[in-house]
N, C-alpha and C positions, 0 to 999 in steps of 0.2 A: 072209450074210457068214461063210463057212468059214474066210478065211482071217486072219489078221491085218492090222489095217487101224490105219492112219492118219487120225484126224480132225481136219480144221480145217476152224474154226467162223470166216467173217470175220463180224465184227458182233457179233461174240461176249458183247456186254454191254448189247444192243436188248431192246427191248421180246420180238420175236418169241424172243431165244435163251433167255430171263431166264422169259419163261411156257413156252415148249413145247420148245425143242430141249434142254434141259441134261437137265428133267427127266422129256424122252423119252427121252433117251439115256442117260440114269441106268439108268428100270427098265427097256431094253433087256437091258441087261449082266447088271443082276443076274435076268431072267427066262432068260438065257445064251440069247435070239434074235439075239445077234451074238457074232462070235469075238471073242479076247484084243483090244483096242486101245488107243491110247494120244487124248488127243484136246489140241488145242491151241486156244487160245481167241485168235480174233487181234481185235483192237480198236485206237479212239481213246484209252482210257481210260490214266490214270498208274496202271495195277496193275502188280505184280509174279506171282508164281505163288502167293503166299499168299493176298495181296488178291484176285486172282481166284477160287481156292477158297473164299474167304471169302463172295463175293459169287453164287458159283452155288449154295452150301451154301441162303442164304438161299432161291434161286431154284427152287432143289429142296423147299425144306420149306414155300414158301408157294404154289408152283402146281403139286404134287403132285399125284394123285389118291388118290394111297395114304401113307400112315404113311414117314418115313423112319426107319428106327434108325439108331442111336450104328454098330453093326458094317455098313451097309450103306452109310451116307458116308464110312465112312474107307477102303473099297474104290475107293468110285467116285471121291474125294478124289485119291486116289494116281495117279491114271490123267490129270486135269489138268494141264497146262502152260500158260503167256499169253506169249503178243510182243505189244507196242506195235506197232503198227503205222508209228509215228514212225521203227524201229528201223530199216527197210529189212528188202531183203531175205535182205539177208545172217544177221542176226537169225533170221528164222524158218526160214533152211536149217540154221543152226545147231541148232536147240531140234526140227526137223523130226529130222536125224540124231542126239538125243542120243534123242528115243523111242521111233527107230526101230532103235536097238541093242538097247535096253530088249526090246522087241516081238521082235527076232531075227528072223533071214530076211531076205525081200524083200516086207516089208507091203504090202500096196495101199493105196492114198492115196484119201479121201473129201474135198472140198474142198463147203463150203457156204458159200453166200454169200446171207448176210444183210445184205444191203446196197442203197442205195437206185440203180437203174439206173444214173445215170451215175457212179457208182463201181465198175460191175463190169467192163470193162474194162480199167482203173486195177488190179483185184485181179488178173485175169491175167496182166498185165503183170509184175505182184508173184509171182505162182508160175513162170512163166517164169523171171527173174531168180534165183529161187531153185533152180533145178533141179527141181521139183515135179510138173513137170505129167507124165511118165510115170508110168506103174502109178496113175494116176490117172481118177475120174470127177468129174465137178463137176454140183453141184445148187444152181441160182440160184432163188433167191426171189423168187417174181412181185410187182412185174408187173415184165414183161422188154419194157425200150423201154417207150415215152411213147404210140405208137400202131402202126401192122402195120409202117410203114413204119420207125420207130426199131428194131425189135424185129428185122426181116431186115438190116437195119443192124449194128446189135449183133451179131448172130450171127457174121453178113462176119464181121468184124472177127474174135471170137475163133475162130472158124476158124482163118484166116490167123493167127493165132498160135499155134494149138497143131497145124497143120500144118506150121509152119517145125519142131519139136519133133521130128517124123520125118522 
């Protein structure tokens, strides 16, 4: 990732983001194997942007593999944002364009979706609605579809949504 990048995290406060994505994506940054980015944590959850950092600080220092210090969370701290998900979409194209001035340029967009099948759909749906899905890639957390047949199902579907997008 050379260039500046956009991350949002849907599930952002699961099991799977709280053990391994926060704080993969932690020592990513500080081992500087990805460029500048900003990341957004989208969820169910009534956090704010503090409460969020609050709750991935935890998620970083207790399924770490390594040591966090004091000067390496208040880096990766800073680089945090959260939308409720309750907020719609408007909410997260908001908080999308405020990190994405931060970031400068024209960031590429990383979309991870930790969420369980029949809400990933529903999440497209959600970055469509927000303007998001250009300069973007998305990485759904298996298992995708219930069996072969949900799973090319599923696919259709976002397809045809992020086909109408061009």
């Amino acid at each position: 990732m050379n260039e500046p990048h956009l991350i949002v995290i849907f599930g952002a406060t699961g099991d799977l983001a709280r053990r391994k994505l926060l704080p993969g994506v932690m020592h990513l940054i500080e081992s500087e194997l990805v460029a500048e980015c900003r990341i957004i944590g989208v969820s169910l959850d009534e956090f704010d942007d503090d409460s969020f950092r609050n709750f991935a600080e935890e998620a970083c220092r207790e399924h770490s593999t390594r040591s966090v210090s004091a000067e390496q969370w208040a880096s990766f701290a800073k680089k945090l944002s959260y939308v409720n998900v309750k907020s719609g979409p408007e909410a997260l194209a908001k908080a999308a364009a405020v990190q994405e001035v931060e970031l400068g340029g024209t960031p590429l967009r990383l979309h991870y979706l930790s969420v369980p099948p029949k809400a990933a759909l529903d999440v497209i749906h959600t970055l469509d609605a927000a303007n998001l899905v250009d300069r973007s890639r998305i990485i759904m957390e298996k298992p995708f579809g219930t069996d072969l047949a949900s799973a090319k199902a599923l696919k259709d579907q976002i397809h045809e949504v992020l086909d109408e997008q061009q």
